[in-house]
N, CA, C and O atoms as a Tinker XYZ file with bonds, in Angstrom:
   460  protein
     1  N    -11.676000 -104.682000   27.605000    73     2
     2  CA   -12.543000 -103.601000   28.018000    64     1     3
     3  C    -12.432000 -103.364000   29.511000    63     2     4     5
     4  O    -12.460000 -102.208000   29.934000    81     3
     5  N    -12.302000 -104.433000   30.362000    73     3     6
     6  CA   -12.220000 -104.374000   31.661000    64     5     7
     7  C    -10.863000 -103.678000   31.574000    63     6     8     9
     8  O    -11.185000 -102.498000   31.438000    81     7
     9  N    -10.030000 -103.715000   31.574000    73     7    10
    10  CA    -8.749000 -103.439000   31.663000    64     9    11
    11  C     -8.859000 -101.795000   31.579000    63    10    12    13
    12  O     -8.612000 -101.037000   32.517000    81    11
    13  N     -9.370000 -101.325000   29.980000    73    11    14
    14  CA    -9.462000  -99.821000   30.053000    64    13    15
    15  C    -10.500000  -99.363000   31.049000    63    14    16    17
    16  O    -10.646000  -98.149000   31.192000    81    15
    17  N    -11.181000 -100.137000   31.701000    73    15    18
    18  CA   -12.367000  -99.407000   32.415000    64    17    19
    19  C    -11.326000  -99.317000   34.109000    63    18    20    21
    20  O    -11.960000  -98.693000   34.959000    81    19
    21  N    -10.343000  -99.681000   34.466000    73    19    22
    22  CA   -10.259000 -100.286000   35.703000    64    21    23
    23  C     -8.704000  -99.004000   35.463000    63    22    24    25
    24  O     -8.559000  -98.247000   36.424000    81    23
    25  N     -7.783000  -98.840000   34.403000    73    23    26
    26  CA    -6.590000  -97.880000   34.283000    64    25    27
    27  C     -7.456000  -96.788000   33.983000    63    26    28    29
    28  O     -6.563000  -95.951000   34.118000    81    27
    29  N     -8.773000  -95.875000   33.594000    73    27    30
    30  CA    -9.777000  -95.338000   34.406000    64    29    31
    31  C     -9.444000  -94.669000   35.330000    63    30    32    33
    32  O     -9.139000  -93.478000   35.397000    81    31
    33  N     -9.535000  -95.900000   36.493000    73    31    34
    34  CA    -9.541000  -94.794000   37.737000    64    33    35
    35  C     -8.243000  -95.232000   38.666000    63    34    36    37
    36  O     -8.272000  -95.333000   39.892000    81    35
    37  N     -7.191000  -95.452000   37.884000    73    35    38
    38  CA    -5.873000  -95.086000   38.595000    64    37    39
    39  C     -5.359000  -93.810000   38.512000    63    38    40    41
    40  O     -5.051000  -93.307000   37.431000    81    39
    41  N     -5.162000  -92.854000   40.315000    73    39    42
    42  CA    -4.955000  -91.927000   39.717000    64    41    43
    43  C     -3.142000  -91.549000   39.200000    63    42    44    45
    44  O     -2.202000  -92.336000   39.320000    81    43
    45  N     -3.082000  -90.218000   38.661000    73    43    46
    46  CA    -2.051000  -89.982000   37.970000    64    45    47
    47  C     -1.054000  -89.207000   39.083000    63    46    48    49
    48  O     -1.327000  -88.143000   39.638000    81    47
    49  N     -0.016000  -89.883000   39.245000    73    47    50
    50  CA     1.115000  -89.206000   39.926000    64    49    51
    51  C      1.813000  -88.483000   39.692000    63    50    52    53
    52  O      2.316000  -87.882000   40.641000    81    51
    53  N      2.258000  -88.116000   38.236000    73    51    54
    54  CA     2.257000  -86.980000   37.936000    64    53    55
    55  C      1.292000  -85.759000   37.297000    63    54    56    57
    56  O      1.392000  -85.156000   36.228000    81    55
    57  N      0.086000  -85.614000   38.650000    73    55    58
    58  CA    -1.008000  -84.775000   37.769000    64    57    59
    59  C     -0.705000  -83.734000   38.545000    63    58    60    61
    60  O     -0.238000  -83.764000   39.683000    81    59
    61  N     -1.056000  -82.594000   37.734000    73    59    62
    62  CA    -0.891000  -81.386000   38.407000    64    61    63
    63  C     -2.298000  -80.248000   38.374000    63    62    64    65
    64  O     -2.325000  -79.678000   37.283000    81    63
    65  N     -3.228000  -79.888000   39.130000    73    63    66
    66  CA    -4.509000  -79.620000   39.386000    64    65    67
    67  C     -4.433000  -77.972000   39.619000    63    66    68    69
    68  O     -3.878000  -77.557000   40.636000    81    67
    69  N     -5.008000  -77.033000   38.641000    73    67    70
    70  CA    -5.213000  -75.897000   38.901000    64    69    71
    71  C     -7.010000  -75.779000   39.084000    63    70    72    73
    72  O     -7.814000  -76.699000   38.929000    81    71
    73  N     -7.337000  -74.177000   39.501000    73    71    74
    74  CA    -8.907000  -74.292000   39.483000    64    73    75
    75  C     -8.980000  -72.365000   39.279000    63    74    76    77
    76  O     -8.759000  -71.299000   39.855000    81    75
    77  N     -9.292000  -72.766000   38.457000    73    75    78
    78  CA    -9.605000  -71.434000   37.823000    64    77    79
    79  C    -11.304000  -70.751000   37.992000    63    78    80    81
    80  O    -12.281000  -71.451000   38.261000    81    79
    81  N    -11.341000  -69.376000   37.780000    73    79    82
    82  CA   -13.085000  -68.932000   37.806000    64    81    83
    83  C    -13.886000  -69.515000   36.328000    63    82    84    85
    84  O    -14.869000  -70.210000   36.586000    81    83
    85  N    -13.629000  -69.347000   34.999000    73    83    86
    86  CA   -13.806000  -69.624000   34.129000    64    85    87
    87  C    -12.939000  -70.097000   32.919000    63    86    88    89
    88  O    -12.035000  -69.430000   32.416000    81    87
    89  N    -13.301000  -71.220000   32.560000    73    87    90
    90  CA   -12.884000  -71.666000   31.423000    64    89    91
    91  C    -13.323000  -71.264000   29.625000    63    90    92    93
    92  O    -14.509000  -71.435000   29.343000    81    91
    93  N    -12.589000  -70.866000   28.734000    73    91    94
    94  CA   -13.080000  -70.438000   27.798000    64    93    95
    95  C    -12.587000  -70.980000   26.315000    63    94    96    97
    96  O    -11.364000  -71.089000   26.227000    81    95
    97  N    -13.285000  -71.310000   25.225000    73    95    98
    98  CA   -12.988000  -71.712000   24.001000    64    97    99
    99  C    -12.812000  -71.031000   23.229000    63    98   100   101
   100  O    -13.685000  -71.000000   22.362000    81    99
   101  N    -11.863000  -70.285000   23.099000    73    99   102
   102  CA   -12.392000  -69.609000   21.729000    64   101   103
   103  C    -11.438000  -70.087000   20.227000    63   102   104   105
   104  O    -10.378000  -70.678000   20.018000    81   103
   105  N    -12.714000  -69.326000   19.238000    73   103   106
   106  CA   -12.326000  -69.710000   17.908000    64   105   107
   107  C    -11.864000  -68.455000   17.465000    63   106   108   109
   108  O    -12.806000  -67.725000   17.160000    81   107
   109  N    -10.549000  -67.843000   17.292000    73   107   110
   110  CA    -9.831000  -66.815000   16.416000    64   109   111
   111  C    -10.184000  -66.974000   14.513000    63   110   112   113
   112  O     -9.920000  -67.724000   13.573000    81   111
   113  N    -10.958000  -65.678000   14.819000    73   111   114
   114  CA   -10.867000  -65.820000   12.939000    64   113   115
   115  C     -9.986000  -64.489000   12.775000    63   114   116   117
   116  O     -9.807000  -63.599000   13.607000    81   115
   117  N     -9.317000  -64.641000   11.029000    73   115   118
   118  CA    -8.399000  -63.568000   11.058000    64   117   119
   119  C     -9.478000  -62.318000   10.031000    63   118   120   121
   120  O    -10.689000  -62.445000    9.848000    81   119
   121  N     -8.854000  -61.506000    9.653000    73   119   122
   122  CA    -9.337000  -60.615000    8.686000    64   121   123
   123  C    -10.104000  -61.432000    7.452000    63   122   124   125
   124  O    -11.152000  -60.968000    7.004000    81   123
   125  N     -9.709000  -62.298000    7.079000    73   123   126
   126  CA   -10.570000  -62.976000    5.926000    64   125   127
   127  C    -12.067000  -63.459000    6.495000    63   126   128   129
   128  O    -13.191000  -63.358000    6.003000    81   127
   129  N    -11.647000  -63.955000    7.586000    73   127   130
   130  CA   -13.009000  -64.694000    8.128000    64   129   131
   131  C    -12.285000  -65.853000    7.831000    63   130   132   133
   132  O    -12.796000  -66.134000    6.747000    81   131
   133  N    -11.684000  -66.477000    7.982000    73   131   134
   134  CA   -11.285000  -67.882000    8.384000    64   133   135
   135  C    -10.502000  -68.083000    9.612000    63   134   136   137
   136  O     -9.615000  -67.340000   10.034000    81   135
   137  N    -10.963000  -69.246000   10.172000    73   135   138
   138  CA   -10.396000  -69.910000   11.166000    64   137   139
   139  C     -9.134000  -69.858000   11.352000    63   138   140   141
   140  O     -8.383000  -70.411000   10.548000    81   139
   141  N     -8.646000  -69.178000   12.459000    73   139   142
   142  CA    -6.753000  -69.045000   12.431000    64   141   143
   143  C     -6.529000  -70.020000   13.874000    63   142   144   145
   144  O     -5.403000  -70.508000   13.972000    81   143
   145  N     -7.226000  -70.244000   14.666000    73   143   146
   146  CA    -6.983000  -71.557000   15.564000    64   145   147
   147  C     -7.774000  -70.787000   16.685000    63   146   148   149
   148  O     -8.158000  -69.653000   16.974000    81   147
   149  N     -7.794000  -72.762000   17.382000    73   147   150
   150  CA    -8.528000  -72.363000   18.415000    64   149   151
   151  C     -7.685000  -72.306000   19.569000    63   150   152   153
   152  O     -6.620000  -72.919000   19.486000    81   151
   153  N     -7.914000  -71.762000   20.511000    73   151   154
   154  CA    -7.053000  -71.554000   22.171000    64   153   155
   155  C     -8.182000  -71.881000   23.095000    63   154   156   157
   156  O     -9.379000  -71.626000   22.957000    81   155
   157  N     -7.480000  -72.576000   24.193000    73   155   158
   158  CA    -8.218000  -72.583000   25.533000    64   157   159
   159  C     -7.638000  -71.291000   26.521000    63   158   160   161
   160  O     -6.461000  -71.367000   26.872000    81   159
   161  N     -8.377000  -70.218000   26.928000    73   159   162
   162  CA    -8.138000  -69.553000   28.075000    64   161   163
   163  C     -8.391000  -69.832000   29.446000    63   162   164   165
   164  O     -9.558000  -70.187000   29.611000    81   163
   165  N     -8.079000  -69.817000   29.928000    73   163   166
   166  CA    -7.747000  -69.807000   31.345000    64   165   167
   167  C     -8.227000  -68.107000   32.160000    63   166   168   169
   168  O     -7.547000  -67.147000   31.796000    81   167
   169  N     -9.215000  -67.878000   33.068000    73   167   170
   170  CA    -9.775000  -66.773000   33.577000    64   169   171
   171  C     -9.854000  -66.465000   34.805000    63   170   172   173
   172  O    -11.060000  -66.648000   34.974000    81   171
   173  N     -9.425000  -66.102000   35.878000    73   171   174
   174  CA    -9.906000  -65.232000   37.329000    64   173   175
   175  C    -10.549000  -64.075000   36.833000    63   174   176   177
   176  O    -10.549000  -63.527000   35.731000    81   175
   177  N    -11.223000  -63.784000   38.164000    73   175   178
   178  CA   -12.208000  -62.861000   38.344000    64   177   179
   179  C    -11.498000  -62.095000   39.180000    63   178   180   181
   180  O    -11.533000  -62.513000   40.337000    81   179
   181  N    -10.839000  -61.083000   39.006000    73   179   182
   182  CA   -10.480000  -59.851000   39.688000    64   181   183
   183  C    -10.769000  -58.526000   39.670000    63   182   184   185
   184  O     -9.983000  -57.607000   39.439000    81   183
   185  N    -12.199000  -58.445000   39.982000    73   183   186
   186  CA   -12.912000  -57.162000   39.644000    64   185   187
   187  C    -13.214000  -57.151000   38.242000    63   186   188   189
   188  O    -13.829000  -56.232000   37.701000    81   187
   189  N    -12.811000  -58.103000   37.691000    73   187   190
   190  CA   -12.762000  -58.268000   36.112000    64   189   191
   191  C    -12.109000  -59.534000   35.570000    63   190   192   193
   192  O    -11.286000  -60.190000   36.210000    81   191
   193  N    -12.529000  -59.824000   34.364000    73   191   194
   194  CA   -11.879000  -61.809000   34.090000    64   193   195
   195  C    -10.294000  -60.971000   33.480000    63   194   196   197
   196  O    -10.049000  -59.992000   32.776000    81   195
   197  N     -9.415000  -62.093000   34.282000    73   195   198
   198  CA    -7.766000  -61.534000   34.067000    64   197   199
   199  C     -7.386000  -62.980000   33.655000    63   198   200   201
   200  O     -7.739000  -64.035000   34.182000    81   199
   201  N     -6.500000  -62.754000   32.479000    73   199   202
   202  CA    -6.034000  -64.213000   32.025000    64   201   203
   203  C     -5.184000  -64.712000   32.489000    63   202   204   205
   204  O     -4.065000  -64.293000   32.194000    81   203
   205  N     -5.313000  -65.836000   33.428000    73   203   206
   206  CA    -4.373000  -66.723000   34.063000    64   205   207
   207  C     -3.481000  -67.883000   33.360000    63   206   208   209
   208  O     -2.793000  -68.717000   33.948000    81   207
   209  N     -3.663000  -67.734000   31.936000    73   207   210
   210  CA    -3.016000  -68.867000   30.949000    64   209   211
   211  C     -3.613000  -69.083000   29.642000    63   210   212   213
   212  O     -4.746000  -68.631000   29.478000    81   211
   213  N     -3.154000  -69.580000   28.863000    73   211   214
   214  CA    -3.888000  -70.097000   27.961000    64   213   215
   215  C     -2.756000  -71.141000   26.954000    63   214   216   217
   216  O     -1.530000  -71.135000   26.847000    81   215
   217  N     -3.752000  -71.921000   26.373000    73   215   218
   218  CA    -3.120000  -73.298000   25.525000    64   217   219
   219  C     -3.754000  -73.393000   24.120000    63   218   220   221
   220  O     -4.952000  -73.137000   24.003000    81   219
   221  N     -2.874000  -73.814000   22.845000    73   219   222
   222  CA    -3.973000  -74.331000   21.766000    64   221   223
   223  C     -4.722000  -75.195000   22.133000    63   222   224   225
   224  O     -4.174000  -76.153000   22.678000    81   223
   225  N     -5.832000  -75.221000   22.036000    73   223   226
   226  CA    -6.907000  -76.207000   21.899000    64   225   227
   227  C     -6.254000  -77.707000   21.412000    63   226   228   229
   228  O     -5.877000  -77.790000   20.243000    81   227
   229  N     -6.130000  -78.804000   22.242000    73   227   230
   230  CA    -5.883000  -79.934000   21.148000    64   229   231
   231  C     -6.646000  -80.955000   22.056000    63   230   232   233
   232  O     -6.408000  -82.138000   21.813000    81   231
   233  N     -7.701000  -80.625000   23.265000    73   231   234
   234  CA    -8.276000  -81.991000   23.180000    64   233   235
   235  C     -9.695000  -81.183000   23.780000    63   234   236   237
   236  O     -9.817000  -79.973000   23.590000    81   235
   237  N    -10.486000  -81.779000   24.338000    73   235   238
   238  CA   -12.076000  -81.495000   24.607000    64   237   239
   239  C    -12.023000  -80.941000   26.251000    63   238   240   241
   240  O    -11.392000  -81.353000   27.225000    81   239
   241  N    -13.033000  -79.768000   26.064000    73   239   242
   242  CA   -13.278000  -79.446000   27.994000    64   241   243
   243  C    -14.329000  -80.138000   28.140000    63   242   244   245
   244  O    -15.281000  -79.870000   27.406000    81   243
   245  N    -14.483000  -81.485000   29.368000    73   243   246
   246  CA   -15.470000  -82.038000   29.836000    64   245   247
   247  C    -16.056000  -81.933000   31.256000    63   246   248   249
   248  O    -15.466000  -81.684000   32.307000    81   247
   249  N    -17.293000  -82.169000   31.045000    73   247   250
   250  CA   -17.899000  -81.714000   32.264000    64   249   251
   251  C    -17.906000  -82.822000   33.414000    63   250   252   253
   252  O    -18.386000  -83.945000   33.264000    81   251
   253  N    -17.249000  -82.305000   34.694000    73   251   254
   254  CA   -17.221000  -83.201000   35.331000    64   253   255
   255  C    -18.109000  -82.525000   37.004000    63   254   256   257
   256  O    -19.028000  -81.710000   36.915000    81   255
   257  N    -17.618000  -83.040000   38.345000    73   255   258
   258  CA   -18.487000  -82.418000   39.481000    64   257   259
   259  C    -18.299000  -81.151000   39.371000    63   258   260   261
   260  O    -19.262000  -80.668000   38.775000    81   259
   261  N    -17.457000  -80.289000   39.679000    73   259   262
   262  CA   -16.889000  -79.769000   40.071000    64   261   263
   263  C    -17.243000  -78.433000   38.857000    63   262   264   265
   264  O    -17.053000  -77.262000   39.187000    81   263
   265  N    -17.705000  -78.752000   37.621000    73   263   266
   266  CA   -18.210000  -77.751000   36.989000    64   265   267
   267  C    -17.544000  -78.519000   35.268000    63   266   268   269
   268  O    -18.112000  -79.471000   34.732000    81   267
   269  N    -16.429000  -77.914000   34.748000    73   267   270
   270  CA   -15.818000  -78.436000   33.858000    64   269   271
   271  C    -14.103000  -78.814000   34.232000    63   270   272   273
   272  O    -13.580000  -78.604000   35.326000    81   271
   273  N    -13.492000  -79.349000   33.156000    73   271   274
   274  CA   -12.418000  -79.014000   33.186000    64   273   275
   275  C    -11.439000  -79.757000   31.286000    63   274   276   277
   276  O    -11.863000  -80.506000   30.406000    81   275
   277  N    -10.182000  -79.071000   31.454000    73   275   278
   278  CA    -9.477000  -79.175000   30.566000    64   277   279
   279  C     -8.261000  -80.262000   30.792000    63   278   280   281
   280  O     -7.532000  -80.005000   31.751000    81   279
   281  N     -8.002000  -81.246000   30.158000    73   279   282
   282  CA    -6.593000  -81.813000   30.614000    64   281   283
   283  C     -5.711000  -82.079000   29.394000    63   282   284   285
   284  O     -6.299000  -82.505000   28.400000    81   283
   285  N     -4.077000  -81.850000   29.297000    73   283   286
   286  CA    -3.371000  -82.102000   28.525000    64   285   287
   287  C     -1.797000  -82.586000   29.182000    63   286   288   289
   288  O     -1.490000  -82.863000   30.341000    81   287
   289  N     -1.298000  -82.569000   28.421000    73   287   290
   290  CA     0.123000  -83.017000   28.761000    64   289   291
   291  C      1.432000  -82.141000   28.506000    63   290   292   293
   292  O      2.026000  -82.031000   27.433000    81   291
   293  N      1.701000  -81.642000   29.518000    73   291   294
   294  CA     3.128000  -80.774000   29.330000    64   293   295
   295  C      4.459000  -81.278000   29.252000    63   294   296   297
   296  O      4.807000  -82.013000   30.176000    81   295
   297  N      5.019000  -81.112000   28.628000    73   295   298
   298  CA     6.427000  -81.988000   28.400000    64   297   299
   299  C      6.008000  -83.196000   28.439000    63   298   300   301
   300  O      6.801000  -84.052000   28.830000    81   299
   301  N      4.671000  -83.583000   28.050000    73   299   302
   302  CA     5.376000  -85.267000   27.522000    64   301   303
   303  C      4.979000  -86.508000   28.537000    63   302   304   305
   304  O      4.549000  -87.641000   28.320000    81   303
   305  N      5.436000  -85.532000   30.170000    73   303   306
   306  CA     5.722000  -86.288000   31.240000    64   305   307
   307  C      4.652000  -85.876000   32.209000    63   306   308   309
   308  O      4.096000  -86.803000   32.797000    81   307
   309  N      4.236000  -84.566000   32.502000    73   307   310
   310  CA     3.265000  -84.181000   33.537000    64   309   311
   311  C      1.697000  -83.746000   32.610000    63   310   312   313
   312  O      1.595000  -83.008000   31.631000    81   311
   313  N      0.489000  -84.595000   33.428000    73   311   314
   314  CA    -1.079000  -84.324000   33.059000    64   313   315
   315  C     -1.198000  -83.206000   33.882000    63   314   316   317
   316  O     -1.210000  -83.178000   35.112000    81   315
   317  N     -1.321000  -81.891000   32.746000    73   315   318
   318  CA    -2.191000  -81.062000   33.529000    64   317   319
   319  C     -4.057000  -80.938000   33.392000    63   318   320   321
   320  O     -4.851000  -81.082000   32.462000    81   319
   321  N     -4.175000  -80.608000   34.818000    73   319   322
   322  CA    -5.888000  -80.304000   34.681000    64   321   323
   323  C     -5.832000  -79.065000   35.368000    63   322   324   325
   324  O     -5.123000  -78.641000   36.281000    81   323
   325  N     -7.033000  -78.454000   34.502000    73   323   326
   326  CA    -7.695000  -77.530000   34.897000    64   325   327
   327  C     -9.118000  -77.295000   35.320000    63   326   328   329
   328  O     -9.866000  -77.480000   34.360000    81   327
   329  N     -9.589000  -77.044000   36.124000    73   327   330
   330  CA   -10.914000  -77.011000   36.625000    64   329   331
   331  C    -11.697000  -75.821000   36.963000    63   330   332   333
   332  O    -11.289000  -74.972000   37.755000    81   331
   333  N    -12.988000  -75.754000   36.270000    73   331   334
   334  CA   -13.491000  -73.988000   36.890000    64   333   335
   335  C    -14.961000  -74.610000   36.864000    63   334   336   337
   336  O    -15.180000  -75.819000   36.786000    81   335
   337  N    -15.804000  -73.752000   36.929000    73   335   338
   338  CA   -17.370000  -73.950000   37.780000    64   337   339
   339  C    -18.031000  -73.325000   36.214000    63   338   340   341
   340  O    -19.224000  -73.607000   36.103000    81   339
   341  N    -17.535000  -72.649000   35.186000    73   339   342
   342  CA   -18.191000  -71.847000   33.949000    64   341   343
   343  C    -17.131000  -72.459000   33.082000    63   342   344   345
   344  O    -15.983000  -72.896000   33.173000    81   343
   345  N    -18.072000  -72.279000   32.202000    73   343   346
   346  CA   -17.263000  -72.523000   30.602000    64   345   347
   347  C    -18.375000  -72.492000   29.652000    63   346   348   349
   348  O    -19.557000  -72.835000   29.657000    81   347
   349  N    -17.291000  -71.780000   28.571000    73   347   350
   350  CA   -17.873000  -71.210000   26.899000    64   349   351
   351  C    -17.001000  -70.795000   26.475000    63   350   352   353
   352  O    -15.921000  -70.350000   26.863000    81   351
   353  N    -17.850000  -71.054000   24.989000    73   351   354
   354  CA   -17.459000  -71.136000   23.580000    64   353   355
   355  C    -17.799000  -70.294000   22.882000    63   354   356   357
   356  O    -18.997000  -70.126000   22.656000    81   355
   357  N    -16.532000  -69.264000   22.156000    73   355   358
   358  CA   -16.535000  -67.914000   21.621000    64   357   359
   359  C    -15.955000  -68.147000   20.491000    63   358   360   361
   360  O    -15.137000  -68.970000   20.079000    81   359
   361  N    -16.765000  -66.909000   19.888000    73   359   362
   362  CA   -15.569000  -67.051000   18.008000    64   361   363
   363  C    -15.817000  -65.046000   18.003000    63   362   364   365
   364  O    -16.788000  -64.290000   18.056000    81   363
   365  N    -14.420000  -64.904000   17.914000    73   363   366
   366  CA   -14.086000  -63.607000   17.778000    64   365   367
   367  C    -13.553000  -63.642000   16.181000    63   366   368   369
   368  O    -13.530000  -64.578000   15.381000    81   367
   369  N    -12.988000  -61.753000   15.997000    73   367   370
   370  CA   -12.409000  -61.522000   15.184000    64   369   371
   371  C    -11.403000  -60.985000   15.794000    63   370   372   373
   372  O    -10.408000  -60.768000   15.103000    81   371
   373  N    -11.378000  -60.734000   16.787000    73   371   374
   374  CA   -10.024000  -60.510000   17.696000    64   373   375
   375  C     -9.619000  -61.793000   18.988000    63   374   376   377
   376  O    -10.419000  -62.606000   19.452000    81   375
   377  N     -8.132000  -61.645000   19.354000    73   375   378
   378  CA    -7.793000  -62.805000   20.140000    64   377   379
   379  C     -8.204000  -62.187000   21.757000    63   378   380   381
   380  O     -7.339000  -61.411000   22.166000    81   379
   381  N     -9.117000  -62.356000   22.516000    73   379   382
   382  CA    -8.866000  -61.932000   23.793000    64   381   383
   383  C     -7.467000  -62.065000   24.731000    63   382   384   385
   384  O     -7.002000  -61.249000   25.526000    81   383
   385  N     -7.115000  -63.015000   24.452000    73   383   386
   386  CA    -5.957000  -63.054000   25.540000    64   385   387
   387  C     -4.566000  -62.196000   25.279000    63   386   388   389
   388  O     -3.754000  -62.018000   26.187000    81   387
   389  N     -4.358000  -61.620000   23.773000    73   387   390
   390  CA    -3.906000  -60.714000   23.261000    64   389   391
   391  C     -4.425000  -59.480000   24.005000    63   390   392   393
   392  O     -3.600000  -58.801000   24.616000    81   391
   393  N     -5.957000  -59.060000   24.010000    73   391   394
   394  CA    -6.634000  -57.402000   24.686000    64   393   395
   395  C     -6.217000  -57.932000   26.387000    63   394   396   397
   396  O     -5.959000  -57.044000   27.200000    81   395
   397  N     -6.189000  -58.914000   26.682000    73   395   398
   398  CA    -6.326000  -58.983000   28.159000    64   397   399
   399  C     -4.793000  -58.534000   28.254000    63   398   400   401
   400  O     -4.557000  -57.906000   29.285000    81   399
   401  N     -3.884000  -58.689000   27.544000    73   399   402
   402  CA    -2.567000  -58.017000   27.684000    64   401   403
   403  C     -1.846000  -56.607000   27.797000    63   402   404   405
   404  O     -0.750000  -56.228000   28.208000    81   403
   405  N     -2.982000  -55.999000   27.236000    73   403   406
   406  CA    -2.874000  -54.203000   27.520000    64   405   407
   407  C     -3.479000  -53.967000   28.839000    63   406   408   409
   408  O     -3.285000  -52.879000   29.381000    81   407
   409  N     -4.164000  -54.836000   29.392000    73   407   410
   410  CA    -4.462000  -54.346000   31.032000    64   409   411
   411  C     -3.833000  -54.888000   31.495000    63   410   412   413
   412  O     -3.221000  -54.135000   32.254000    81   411
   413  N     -3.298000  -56.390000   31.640000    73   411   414
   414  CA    -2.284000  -57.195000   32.900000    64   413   415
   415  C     -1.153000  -57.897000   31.925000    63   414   416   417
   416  O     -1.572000  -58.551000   30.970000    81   415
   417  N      0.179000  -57.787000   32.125000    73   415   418
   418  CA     1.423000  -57.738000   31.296000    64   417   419
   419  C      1.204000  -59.513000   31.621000    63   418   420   421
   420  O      0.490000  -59.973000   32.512000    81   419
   421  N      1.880000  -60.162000   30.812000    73   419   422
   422  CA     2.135000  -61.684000   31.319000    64   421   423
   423  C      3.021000  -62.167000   31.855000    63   422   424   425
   424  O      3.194000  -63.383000   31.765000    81   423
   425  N      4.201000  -61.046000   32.878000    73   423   426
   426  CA     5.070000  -61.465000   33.684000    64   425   427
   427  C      4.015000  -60.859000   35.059000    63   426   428   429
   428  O      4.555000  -60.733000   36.158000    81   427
   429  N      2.483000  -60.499000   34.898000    73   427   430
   430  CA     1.604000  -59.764000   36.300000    64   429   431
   431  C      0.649000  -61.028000   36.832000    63   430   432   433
   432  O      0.090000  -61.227000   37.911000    81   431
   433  N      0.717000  -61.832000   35.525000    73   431   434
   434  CA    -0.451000  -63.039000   35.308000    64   433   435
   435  C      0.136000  -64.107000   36.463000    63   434   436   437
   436  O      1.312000  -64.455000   36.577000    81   435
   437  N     -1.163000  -64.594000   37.409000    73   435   438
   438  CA    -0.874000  -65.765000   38.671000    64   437   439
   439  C     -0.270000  -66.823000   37.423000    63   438   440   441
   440  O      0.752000  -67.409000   37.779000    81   439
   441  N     -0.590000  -67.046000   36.478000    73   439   442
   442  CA    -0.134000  -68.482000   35.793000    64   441   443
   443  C     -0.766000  -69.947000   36.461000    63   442   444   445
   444  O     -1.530000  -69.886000   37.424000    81   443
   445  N     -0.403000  -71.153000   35.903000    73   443   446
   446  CA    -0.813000  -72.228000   36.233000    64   445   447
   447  C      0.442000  -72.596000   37.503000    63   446   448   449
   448  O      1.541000  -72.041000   37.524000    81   447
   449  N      0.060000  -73.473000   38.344000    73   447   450
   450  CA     1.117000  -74.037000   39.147000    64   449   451
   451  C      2.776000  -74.566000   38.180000    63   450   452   453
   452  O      3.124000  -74.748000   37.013000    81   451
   453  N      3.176000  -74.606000   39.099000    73   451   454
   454  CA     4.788000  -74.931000   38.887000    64   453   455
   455  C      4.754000  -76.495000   39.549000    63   454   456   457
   456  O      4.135000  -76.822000   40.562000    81   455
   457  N      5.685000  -77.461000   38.602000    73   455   458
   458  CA     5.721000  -78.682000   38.842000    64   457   459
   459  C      6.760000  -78.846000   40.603000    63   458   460
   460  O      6.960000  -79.954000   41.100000    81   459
C-alpha cells in the first residue's frame, strides 16, 4: 500500500498538460434512443464554446485544484491531461462536436499540444 501511495506522487515525464475553458461529457444517443457512445469534448470560449478536441470517453473526469480534469494515454507512451475550471454531463440526440463543425472546420481548431 505504501508503495502505491508514494508512485502517487512521482511526477510523469512524459506528461503533457493542456487547459482548456470547459470540459464536457457527453452521452450520444442515436435515432432509436440508445446509447451510441460516450465522448469527452474539449471547449474554448471564443465569443462562443469552439471545440478544441475531443476523445471517447474511457476513463473518469476528476476534480482536482484547479477545477477538473481528464487524463489518458496517447500512443501507449505519452499521459495526456487536460484541465478546465467547468465541467458537465450531457446526453443529446445529436453529437455536438459534429454541429461545432459547420462553424469551425477541424483543420481551424487550436487542438491539444504537440509532443
Amino acid at each position: 500500500m505504501w508503495i502505491l501511495l508514494l508512485c502517487s506522487f512521482v511526477p510523469y515525464e512524459n506528461e503533457l498538460v493542456d487547459y482548456v475553458d470547459f470540459i464536457e461529457v457527453n452521452h450520444y444517443y442515436n435515432d432509436k434512443a440508445e446509447l451510441a457512445f460516450i465522448q469527452v469534448i474539449f471547449w474554448d470560449w471564443e465569443d462562443e464554446y469552439v471545440c478544441v478536441a475531443w476523445r471517447l470517453k474511457k476513463s473518469f473526469v476528476i476534480p482536482c485544484r484547479e477545477g477538473f480534469y481528464y487524463t489518458w494515454y496517447d500512443r501507449e507512451t505519452v499521459r495526456r491531461k487536460v484541465i478546465a475550471p467547468v465541467y458537465q454531463e450531457t446526453h443529446t440526440s445529436y453529437d455536438p462536436e459534429r454541429e461545432n463543425l459547420k462553424k469551425v472546420p477541424a483543420k481551424k481548431r487550436r487542438g491539444l499540444r504537440k509532443r
